[in-house]
TORDREN-588816 format. One record per residue: residue number from 1; residue in three letters; x, y, z of N, C-alpha, C in turn. Coordinates in nm, 2 decimals, always signed. Layout:
<rs>
(r NUM, "ALA", (X, Y, Z), (X, Y, Z), (X, Y, Z)) ...
</rs>
This chain:
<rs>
(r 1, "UNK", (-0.15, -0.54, +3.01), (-0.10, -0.57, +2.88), (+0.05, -0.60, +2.88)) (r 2, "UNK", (+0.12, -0.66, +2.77), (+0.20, -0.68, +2.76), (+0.37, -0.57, +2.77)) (r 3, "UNK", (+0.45, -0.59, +2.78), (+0.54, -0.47, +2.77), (+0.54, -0.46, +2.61)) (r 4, "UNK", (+0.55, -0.33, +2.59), (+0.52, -0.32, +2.42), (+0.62, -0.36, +2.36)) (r 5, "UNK", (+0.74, -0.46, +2.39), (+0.85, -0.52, +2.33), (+0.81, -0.66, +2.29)) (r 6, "UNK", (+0.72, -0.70, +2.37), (+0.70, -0.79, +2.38), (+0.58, -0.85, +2.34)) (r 7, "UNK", (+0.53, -0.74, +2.19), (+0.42, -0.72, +2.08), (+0.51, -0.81, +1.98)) (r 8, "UNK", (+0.42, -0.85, +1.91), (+0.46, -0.92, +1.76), (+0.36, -0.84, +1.68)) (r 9, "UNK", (+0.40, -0.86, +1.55), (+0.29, -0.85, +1.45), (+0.15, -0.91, +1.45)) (r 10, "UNK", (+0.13, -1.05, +1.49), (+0.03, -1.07, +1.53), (-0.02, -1.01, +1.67)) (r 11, "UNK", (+0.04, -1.01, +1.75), (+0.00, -0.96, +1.93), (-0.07, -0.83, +1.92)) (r 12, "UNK", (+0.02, -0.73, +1.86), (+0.01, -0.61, +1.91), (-0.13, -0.53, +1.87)) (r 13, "UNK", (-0.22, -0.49, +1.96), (-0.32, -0.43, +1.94), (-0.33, -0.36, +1.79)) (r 14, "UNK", (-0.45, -0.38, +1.71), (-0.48, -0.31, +1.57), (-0.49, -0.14, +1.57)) (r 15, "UNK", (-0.54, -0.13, +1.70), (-0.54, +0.06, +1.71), (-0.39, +0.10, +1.72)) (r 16, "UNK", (-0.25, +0.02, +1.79), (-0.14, +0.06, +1.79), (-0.07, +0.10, +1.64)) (r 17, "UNK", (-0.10, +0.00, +1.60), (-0.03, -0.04, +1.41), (-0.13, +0.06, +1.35)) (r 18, "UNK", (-0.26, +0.09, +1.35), (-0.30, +0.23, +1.26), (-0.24, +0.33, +1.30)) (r 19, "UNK", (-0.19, +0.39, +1.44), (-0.11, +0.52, +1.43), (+0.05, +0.58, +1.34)) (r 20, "UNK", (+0.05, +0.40, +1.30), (+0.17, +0.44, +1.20), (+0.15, +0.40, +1.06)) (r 21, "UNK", (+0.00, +0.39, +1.03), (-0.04, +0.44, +0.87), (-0.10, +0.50, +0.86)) (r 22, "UNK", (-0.10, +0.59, +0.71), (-0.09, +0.70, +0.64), (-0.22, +0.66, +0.58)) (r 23, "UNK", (-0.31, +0.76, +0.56), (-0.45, +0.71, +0.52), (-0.41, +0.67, +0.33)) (r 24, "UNK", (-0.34, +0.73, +0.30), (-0.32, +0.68, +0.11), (-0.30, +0.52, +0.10)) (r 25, "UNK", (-0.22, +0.52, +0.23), (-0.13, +0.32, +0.22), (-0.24, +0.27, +0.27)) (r 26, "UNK", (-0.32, +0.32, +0.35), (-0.44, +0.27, +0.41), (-0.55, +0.19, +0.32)) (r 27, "UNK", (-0.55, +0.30, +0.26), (-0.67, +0.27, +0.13), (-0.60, +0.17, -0.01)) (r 28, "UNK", (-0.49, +0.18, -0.02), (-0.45, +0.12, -0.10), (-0.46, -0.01, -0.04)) (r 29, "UNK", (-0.38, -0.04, +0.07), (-0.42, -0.17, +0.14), (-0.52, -0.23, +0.13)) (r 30, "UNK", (-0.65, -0.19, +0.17), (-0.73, -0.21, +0.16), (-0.83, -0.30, +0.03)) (r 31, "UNK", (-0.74, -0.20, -0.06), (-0.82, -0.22, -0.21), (-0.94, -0.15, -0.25)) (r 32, "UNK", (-0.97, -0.12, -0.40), (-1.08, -0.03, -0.41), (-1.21, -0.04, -0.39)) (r 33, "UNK", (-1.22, -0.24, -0.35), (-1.42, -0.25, -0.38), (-1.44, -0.25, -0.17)) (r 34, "UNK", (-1.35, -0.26, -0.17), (-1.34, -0.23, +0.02), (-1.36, -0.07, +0.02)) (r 35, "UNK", (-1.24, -0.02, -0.03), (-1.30, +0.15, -0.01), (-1.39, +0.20, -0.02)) (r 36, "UNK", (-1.46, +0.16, -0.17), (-1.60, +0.21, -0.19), (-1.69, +0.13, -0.12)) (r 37, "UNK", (-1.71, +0.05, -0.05), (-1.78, +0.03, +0.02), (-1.76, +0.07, +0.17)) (r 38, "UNK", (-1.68, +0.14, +0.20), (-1.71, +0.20, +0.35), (-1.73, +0.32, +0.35)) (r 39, "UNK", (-1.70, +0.39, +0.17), (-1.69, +0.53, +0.12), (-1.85, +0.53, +0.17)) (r 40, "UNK", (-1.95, +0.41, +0.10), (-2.08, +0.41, +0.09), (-2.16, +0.40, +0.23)) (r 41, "UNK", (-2.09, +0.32, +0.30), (-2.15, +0.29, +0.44), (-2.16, +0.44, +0.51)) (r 42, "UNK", (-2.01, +0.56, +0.51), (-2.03, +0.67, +0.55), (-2.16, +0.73, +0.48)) (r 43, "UNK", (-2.11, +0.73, +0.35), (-2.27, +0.85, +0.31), (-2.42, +0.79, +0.39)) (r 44, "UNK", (-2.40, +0.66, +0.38), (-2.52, +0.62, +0.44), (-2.63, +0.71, +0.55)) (r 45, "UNK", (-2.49, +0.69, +0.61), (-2.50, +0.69, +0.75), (-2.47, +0.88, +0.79)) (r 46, "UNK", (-2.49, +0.95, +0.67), (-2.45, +1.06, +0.68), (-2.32, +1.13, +0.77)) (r 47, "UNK", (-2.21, +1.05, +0.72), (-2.10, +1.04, +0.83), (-2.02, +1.12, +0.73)) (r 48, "UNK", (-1.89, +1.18, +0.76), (-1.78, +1.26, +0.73), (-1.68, +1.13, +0.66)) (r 49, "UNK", (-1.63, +1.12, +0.57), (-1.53, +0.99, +0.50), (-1.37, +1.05, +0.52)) (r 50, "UNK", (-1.37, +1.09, +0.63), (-1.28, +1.10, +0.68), (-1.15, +1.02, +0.75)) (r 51, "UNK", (-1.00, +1.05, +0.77), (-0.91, +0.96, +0.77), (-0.96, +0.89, +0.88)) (r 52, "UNK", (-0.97, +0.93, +1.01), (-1.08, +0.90, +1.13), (-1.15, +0.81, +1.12)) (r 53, "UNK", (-1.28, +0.83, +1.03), (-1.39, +0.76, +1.03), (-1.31, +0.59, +0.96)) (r 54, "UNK", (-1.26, +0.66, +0.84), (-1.18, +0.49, +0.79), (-1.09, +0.37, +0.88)) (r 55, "UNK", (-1.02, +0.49, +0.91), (-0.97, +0.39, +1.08), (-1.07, +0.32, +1.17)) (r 56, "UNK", (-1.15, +0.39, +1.25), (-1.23, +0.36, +1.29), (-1.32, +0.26, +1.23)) (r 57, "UNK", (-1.36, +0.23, +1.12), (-1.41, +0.12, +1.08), (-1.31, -0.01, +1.05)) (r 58, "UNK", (-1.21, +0.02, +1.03), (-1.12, -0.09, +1.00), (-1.11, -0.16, +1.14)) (r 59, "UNK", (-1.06, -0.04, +1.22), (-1.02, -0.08, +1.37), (-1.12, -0.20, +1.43)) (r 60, "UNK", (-1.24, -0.17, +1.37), (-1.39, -0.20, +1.47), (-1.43, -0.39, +1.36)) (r 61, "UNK", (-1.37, -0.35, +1.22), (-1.38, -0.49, +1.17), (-1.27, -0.63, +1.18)) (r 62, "UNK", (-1.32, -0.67, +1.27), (-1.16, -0.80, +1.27), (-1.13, -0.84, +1.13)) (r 63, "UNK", (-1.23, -0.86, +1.02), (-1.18, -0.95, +0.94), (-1.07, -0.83, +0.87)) (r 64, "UNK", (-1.13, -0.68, +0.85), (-1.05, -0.61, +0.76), (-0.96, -0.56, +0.84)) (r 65, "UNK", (-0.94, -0.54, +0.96), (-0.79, -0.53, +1.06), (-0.70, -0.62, +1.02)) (r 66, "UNK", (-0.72, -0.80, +1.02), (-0.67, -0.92, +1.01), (-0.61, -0.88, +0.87)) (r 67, "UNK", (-0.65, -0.82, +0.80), (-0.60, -0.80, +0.64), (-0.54, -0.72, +0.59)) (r 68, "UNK", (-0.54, -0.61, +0.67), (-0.45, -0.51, +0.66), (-0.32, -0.56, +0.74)) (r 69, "UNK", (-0.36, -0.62, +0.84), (-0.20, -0.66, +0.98), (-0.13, -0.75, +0.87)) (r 70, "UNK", (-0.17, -0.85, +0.76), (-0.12, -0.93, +0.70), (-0.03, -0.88, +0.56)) (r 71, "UNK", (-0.09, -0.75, +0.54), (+0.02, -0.67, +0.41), (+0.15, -0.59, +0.45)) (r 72, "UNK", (+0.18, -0.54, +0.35), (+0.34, -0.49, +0.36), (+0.30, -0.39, +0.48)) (r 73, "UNK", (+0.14, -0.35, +0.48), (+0.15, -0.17, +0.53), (+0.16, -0.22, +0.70)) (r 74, "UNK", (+0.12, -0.36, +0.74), (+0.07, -0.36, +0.82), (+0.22, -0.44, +0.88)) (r 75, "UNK", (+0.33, -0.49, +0.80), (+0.44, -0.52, +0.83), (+0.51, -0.37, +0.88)) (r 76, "UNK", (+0.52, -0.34, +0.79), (+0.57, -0.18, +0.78), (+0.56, -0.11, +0.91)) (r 77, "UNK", (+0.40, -0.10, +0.94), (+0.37, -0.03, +1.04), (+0.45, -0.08, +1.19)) (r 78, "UNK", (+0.43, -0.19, +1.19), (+0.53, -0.30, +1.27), (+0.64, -0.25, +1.30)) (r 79, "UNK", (+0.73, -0.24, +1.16), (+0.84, -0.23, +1.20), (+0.89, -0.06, +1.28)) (r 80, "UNK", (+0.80, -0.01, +1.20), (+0.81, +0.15, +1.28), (+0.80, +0.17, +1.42)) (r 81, "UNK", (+0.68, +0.09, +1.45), (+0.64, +0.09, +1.61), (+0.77, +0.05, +1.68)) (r 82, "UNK", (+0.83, -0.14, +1.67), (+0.94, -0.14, +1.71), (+1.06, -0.07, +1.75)) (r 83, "UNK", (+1.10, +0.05, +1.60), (+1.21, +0.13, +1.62), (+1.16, +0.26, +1.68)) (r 84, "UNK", (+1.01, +0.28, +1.73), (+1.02, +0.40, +1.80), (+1.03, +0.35, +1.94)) (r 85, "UNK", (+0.98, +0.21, +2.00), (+0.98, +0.18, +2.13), (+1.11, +0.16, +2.16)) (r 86, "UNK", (+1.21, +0.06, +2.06), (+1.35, +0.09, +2.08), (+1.41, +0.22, +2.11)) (r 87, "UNK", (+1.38, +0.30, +2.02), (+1.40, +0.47, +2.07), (+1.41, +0.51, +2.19)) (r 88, "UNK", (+1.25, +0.51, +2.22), (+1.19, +0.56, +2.36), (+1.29, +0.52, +2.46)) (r 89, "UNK", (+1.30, +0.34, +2.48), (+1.33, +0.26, +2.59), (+1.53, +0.31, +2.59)) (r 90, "UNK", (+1.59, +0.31, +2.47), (+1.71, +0.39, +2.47), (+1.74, +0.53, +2.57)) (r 91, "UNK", (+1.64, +0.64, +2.52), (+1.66, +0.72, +2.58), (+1.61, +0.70, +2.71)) (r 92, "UNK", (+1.56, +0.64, +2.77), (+1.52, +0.69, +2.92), (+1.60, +0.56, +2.99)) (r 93, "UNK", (+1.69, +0.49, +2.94), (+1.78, +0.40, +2.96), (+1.89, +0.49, +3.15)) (r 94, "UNK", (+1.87, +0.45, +3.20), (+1.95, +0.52, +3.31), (+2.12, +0.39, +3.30)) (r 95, "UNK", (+2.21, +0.55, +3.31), (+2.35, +0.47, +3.26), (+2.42, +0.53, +3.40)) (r 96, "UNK", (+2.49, +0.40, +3.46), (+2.55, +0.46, +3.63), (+2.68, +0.58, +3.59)) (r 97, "UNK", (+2.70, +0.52, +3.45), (+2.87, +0.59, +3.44), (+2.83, +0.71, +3.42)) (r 98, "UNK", (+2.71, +0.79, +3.41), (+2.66, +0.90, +3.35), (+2.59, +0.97, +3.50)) (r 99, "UNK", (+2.57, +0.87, +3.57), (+2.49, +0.93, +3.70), (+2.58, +1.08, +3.82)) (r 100, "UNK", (+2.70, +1.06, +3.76), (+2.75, +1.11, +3.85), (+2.76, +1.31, +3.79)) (r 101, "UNK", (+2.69, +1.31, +3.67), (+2.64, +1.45, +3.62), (+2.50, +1.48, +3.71)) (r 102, "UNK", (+2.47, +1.44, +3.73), (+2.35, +1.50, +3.81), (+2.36, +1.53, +3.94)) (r 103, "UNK", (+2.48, +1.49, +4.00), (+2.52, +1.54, +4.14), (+2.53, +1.67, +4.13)) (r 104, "UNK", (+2.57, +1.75, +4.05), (+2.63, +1.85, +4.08), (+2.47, +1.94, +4.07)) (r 105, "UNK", (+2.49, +2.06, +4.13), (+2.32, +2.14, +4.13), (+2.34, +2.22, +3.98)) (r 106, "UNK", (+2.21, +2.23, +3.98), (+2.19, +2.24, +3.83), (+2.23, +2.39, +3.86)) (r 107, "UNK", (+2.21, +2.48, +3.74), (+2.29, +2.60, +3.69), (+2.19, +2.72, +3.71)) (r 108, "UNK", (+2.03, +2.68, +3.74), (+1.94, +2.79, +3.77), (+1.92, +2.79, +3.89)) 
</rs>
Protein backbone atom coordinates (compact mmCIF):
# COMPACT_ATOMS: atom_id res chain seq x y z
CA UNK A 1 0.00 0.00 0.00
CA UNK A 2 0.66 3.34 -0.32
CA UNK A 3 2.62 5.50 2.44
CA UNK A 4 -0.31 6.79 4.43
CA UNK A 5 0.62 10.47 3.26
CA UNK A 6 0.12 9.61 0.25
CA UNK A 7 -3.86 8.77 0.86
CA UNK A 8 -6.40 11.23 -0.44
CA UNK A 9 -9.87 11.32 0.41
CA UNK A 10 -10.74 9.39 -2.37
CA UNK A 11 -7.56 6.75 -2.01
CA UNK A 12 -7.55 6.04 1.39
CA UNK A 13 -8.98 2.77 2.46
CA UNK A 14 -12.98 3.07 3.99
CA UNK A 15 -11.96 0.95 7.15
CA UNK A 16 -9.07 3.75 7.79
CA UNK A 17 -11.77 6.88 7.75
CA UNK A 18 -14.39 4.83 10.01
CA UNK A 19 -11.80 4.71 12.93
CA UNK A 20 -12.21 8.38 13.05
CA UNK A 21 -16.14 8.42 13.26
CA UNK A 22 -18.22 8.49 16.04
CA UNK A 23 -21.26 6.18 15.61
CA UNK A 24 -23.96 9.44 16.28
CA UNK A 25 -22.11 11.32 13.00
CA UNK A 26 -22.23 7.95 11.51
CA UNK A 27 -25.85 7.55 11.54
CA UNK A 28 -26.61 10.94 10.91
CA UNK A 29 -24.52 10.72 7.81
CA UNK A 30 -26.09 8.12 6.73
CA UNK A 31 -29.70 9.40 7.09
CA UNK A 32 -32.71 7.76 8.80
CA UNK A 33 -34.34 5.47 5.93
CA UNK A 34 -30.56 4.00 5.60
CA UNK A 35 -30.51 3.45 9.43
CA UNK A 36 -33.65 1.87 9.72
CA UNK A 37 -32.93 -0.29 7.29
CA UNK A 38 -29.69 -1.85 8.52
CA UNK A 39 -31.39 -1.33 12.12
CA UNK A 40 -33.84 -4.00 10.25
CA UNK A 41 -31.34 -6.12 8.32
CA UNK A 42 -29.64 -6.75 12.05
CA UNK A 43 -32.86 -7.88 13.76
CA UNK A 44 -33.26 -9.98 10.82
CA UNK A 45 -30.57 -11.62 11.04
CA UNK A 46 -30.69 -11.79 14.78
CA UNK A 47 -27.51 -9.71 15.08
CA UNK A 48 -26.58 -7.14 17.94
CA UNK A 49 -27.22 -3.20 16.24
CA UNK A 50 -24.25 -2.38 17.47
CA UNK A 51 -21.55 0.54 16.66
CA UNK A 52 -19.47 -2.65 15.22
CA UNK A 53 -22.13 -4.22 13.37
CA UNK A 54 -23.04 -0.57 11.61
CA UNK A 55 -19.50 -0.08 10.55
CA UNK A 56 -19.14 -3.30 9.44
CA UNK A 57 -22.02 -3.03 7.14
CA UNK A 58 -21.12 0.31 5.73
CA UNK A 59 -17.50 -0.84 5.48
CA UNK A 60 -18.75 -4.11 3.43
CA UNK A 61 -21.26 -1.75 1.11
CA UNK A 62 -19.29 0.36 -1.66
CA UNK A 63 -22.26 2.32 -2.51
CA UNK A 64 -22.92 3.39 1.27
CA UNK A 65 -18.96 3.71 2.09
CA UNK A 66 -18.87 6.05 -1.42
CA UNK A 67 -21.55 8.24 0.57
CA UNK A 68 -20.45 8.56 3.55
CA UNK A 69 -16.51 9.33 2.04
CA UNK A 70 -18.39 12.13 0.15
CA UNK A 71 -20.03 14.15 3.34
CA UNK A 72 -18.59 16.53 5.85
CA UNK A 73 -18.18 13.31 8.25
CA UNK A 74 -16.22 11.58 5.73
CA UNK A 75 -14.12 14.97 4.93
CA UNK A 76 -13.78 15.41 8.59
CA UNK A 77 -12.63 12.10 9.21
CA UNK A 78 -9.90 12.80 6.45
CA UNK A 79 -8.74 15.58 7.87
CA UNK A 80 -8.15 13.86 11.35
CA UNK A 81 -6.35 11.02 9.92
CA UNK A 82 -3.93 13.48 8.15
CA UNK A 83 -3.08 15.47 11.39
CA UNK A 84 -2.55 12.30 13.36
CA UNK A 85 -0.14 10.76 10.64
CA UNK A 86 1.51 14.26 10.55
CA UNK A 87 1.79 13.79 14.35
CA UNK A 88 3.11 10.34 14.29
CA UNK A 89 5.70 11.01 11.33
CA UNK A 90 6.83 14.37 13.45
CA UNK A 91 7.57 12.58 16.44
CA UNK A 92 9.62 9.77 15.25
CA UNK A 93 11.33 12.37 12.86
CA UNK A 94 15.24 11.64 13.79
CA UNK A 95 16.93 15.28 14.18
CA UNK A 96 21.08 14.97 13.87
CA UNK A 97 21.33 18.23 16.04
CA UNK A 98 19.55 16.18 18.78
CA UNK A 99 21.56 12.96 18.19
CA UNK A 100 24.25 13.83 20.23
CA UNK A 101 21.85 13.33 23.62
CA UNK A 102 21.85 9.77 23.25
CA UNK A 103 25.62 9.29 23.40
CA UNK A 104 25.78 9.74 26.75
CA UNK A 105 24.64 6.20 28.81
CA UNK A 106 21.39 6.47 30.03
CA UNK A 107 20.93 7.16 33.92
CA UNK A 108 19.78 3.38 35.01
Amino acid sequence: PPRPSAYTLETIPFGKLLHYMKRDDLVEALGPATYATLQQQAACRGESFTSKYLKRQVANDPQLAEHVRGTDLGRHAFAKYMARWQDQNAQHHWHPARAHHTTQPLPY
